[in-house]
Backbone as CSV, one residue per row, in Angstrom:
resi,resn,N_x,N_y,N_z,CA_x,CA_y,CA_z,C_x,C_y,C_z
1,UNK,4.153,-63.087,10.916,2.979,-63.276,10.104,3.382,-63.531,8.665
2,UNK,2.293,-64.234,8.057,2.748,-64.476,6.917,2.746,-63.353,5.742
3,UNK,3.216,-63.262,4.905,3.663,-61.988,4.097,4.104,-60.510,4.366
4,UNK,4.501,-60.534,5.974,5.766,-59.610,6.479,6.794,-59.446,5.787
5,UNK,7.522,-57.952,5.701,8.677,-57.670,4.935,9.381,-56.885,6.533
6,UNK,10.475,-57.442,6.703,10.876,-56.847,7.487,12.355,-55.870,6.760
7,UNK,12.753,-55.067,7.254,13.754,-54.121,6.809,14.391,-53.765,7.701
8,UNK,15.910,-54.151,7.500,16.479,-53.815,8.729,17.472,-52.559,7.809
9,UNK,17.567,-51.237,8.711,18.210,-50.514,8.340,18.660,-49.806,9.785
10,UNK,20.410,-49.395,9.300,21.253,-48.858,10.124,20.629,-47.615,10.825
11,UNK,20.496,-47.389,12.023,19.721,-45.814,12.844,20.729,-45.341,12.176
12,UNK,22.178,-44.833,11.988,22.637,-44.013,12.071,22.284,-43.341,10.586
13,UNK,22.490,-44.533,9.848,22.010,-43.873,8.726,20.816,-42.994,8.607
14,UNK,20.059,-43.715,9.433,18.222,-42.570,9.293,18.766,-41.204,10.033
15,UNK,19.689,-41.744,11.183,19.616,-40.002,11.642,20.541,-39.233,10.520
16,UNK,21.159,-39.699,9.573,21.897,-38.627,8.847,20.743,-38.168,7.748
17,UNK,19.687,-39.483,7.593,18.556,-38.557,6.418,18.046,-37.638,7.173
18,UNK,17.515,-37.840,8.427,16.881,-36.989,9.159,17.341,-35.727,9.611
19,UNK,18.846,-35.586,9.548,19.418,-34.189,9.657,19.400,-33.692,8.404
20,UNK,19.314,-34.384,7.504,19.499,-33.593,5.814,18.545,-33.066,5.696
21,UNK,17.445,-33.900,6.202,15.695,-33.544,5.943,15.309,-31.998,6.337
22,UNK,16.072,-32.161,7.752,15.379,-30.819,8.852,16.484,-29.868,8.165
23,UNK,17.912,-30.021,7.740,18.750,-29.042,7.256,17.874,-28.393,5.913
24,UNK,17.290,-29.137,4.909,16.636,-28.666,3.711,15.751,-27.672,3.955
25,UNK,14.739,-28.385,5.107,13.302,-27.512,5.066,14.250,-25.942,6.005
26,UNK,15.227,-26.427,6.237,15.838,-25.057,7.458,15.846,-24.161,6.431
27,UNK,17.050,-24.711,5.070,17.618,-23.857,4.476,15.984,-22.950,3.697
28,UNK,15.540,-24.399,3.120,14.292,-23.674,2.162,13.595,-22.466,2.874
29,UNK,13.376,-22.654,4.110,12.672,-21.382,4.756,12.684,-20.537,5.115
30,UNK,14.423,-20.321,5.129,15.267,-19.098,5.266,15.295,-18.553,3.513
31,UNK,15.445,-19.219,2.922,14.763,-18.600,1.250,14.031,-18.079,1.616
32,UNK,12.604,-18.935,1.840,11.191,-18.076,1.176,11.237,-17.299,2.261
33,UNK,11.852,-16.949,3.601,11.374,-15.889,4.273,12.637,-14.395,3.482
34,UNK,13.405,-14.984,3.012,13.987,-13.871,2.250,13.396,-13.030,1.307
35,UNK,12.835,-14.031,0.450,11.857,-13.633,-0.318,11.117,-12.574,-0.247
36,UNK,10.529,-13.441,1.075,9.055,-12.681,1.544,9.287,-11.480,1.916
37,UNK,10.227,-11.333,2.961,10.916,-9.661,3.281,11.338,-8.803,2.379
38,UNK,11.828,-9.479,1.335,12.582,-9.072,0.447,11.484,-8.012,-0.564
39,UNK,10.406,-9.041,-0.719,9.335,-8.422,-2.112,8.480,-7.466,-0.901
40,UNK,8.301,-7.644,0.110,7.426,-6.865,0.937,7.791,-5.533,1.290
41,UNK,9.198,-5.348,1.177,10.072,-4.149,1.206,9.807,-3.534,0.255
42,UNK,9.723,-3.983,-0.775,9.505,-3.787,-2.111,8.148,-2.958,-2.387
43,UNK,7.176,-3.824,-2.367,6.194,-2.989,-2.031,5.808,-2.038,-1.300
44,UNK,6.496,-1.918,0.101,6.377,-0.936,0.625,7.113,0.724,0.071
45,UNK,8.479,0.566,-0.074,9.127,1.365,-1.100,8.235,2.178,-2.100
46,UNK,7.675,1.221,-2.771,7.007,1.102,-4.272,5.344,2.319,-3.676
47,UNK,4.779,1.551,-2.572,3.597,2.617,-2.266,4.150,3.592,-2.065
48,UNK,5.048,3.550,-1.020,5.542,5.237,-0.526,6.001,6.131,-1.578
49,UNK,6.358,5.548,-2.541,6.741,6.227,-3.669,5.552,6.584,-4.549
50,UNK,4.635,5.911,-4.494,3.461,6.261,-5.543,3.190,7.492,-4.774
51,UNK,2.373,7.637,-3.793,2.386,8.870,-2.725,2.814,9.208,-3.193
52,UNK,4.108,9.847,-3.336,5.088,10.718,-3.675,4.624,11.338,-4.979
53,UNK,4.945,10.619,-5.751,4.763,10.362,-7.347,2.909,11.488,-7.879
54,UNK,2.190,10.627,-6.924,0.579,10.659,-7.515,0.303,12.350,-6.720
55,UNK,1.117,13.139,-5.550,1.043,14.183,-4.884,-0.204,13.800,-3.771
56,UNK,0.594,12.869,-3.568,-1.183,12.650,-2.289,-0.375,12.626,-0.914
57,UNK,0.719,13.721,-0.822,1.573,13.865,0.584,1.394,14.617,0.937
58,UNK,0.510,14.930,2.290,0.460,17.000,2.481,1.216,16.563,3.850
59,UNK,0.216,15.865,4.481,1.486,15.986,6.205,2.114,14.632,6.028
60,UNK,2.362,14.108,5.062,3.282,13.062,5.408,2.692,11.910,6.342
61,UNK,1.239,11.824,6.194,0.746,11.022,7.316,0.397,9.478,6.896
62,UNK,0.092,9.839,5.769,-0.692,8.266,5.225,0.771,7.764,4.516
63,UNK,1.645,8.313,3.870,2.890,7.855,3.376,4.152,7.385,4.579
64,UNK,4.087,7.888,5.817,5.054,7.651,7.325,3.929,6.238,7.487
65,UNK,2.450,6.309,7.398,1.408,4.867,7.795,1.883,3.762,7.392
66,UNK,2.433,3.700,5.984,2.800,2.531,5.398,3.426,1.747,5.613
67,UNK,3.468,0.309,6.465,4.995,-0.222,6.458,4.455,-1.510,6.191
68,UNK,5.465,-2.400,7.083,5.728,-3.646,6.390,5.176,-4.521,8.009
69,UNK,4.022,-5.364,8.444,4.302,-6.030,9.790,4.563,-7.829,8.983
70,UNK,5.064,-8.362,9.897,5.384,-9.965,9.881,5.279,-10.239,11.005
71,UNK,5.359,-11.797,11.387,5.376,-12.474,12.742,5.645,-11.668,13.884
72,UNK,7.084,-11.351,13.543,7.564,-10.420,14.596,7.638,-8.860,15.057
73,UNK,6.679,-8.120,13.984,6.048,-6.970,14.694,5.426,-6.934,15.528
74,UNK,5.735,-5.732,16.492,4.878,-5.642,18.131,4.251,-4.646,17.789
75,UNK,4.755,-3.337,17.279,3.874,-2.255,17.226,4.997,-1.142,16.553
76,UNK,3.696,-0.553,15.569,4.537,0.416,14.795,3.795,1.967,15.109
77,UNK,4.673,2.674,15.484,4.892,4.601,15.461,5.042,4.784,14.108
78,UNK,4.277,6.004,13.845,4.703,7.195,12.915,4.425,8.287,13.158
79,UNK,5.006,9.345,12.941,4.786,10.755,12.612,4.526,11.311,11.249
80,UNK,4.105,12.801,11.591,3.361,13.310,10.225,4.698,14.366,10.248
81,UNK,4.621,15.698,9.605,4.884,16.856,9.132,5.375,17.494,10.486
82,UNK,4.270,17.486,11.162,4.066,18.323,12.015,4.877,17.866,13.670
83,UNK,5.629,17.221,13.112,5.725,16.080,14.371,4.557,15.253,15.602
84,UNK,3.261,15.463,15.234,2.247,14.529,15.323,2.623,12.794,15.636
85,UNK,2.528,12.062,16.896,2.862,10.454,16.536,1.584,9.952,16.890
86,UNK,0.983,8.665,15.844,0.380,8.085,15.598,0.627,6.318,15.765
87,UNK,-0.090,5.544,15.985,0.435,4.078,16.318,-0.571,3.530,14.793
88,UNK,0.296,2.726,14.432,-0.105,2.712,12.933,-0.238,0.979,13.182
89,UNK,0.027,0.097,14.172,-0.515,-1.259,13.887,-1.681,-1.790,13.364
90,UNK,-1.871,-2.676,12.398,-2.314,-3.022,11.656,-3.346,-4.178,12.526
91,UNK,-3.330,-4.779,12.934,-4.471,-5.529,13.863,-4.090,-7.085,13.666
92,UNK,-3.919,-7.653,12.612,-3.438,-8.899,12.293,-2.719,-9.454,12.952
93,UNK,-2.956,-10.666,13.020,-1.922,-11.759,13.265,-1.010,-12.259,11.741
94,UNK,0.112,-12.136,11.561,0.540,-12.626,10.648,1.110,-13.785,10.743
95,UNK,0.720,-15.012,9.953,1.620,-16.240,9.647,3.207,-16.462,9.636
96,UNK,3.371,-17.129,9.567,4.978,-17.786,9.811,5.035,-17.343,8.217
97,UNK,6.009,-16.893,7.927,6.517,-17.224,6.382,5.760,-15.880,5.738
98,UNK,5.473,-14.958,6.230,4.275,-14.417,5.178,4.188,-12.481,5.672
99,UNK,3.883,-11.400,5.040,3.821,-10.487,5.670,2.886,-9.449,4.914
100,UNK,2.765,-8.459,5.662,1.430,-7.575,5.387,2.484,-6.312,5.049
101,UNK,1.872,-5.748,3.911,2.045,-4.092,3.577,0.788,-3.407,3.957
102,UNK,0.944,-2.580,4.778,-0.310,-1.606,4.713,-0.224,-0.366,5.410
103,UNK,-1.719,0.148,5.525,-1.371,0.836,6.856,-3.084,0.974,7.418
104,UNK,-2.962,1.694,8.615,-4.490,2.166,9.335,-5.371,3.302,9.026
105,UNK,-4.344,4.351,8.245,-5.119,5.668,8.441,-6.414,5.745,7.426
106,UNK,-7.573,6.299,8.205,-8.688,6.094,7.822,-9.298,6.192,6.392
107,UNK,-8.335,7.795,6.245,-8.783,7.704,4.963,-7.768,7.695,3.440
108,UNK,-7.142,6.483,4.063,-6.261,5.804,2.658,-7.285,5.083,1.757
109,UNK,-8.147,4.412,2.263,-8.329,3.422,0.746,-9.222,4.434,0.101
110,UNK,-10.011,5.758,0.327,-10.277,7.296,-0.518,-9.243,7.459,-0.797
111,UNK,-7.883,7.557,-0.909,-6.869,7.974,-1.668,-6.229,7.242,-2.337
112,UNK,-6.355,5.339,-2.427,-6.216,4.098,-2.962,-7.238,4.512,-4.062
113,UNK,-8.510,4.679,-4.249,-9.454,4.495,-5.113,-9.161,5.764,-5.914
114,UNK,-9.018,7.032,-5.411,-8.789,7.835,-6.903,-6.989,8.136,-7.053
115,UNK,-5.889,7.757,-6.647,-4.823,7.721,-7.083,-4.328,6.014,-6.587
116,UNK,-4.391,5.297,-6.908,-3.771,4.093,-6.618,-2.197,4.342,-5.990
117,UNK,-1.764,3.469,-4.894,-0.591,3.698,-4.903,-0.215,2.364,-4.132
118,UNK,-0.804,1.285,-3.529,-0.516,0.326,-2.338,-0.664,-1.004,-3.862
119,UNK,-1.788,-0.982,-4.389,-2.150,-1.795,-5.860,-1.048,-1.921,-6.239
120,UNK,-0.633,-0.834,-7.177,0.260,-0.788,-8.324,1.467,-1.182,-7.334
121,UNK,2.339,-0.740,-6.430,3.485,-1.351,-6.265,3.125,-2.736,-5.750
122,UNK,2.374,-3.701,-5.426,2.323,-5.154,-5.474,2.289,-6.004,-6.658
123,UNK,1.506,-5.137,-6.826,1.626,-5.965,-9.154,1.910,-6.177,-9.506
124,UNK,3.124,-4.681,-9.497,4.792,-4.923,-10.128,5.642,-5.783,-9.515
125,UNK,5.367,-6.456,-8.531,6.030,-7.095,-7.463,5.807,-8.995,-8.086
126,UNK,4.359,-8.780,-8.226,3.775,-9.924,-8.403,4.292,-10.963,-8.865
127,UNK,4.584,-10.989,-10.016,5.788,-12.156,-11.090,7.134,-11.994,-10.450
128,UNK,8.000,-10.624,-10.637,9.165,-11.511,-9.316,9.164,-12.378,-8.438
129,UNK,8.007,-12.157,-7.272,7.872,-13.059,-6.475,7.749,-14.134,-6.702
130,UNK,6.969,-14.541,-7.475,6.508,-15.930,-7.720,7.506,-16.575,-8.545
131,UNK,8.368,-15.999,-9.254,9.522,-16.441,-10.109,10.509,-16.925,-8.911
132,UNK,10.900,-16.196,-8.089,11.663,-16.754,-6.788,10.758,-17.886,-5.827
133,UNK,10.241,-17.803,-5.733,9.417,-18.862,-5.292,9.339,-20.032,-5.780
134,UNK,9.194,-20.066,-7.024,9.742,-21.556,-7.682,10.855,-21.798,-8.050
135,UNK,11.693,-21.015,-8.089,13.297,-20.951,-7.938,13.575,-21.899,-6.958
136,UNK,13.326,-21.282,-5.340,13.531,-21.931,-4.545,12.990,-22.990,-4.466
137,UNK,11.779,-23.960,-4.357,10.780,-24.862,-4.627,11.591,-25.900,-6.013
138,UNK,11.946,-25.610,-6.660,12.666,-26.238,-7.639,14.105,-26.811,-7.246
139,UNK,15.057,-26.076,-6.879,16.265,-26.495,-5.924,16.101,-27.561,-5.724
């Protein structure tokens, strides 16, 4: 046809962009899932410690609640004080790349609202994260 551009280019060459391509997004996503584990630990640490900190630990129940689920959590146990076990899964489906701090026990977010402790360690979290995040994204 008339005003066709045809382009002839070597396969082998495309398959070497095409391994660079899938090698990049490999590497990049092993970053941000570093990241992501990385600051989510963080926060978790950071609550369990407010607990600590704010005296809102009597059996150790809502501070053992706290953890970390991602993709690949099936199901999380805790115990209290008393040796008490509790199944503390969180209900979510979590995304590829991405993860939840929390926990189930009923009456945490009454102990979120007059001693903060799940808030404040994400906050502090907040700008690290996102500073690594465009770290990596920038690369």
């Amino acid at each position: 046809m008339a005003g066709d551009i045809t382009i002839t280019v070597d396969s082998a060459e495309v398959q070497r962009a095409i391994e660079k391509l899938k090698n990049w997004g490999g590497k990049k996503e092993r970053e941000i899932e570093q990241v992501v584990n990385d600051t989510a630990l963080a926060v978790n640490t950071g609550a369990r410690r407010n607990l600590y900190i704010n005296r809102s630990v009597i059996t150790n129940r809502l501070r053992s609640s706290v953890h970390i689920e991602n993709q690949k959590t099936q199901k999380y146990m805790y115990s209290n004080f008393h040796g008490e076990s509790f199944e503390g899964t969180l209900g979510y489906r979590v995304p590829k790349l991405a993860a939840i701090v929390g926990t189930n026990v009923e009456y945490a977010l009454s102990v979120e609202r007059r001693k903060p402790f799940l808030r404040p360690a994400a906050e502090v979290q907040r700008e690290p994260y996102k500073q690594k995040m465009i770290a990596i994204l920038r690369k």
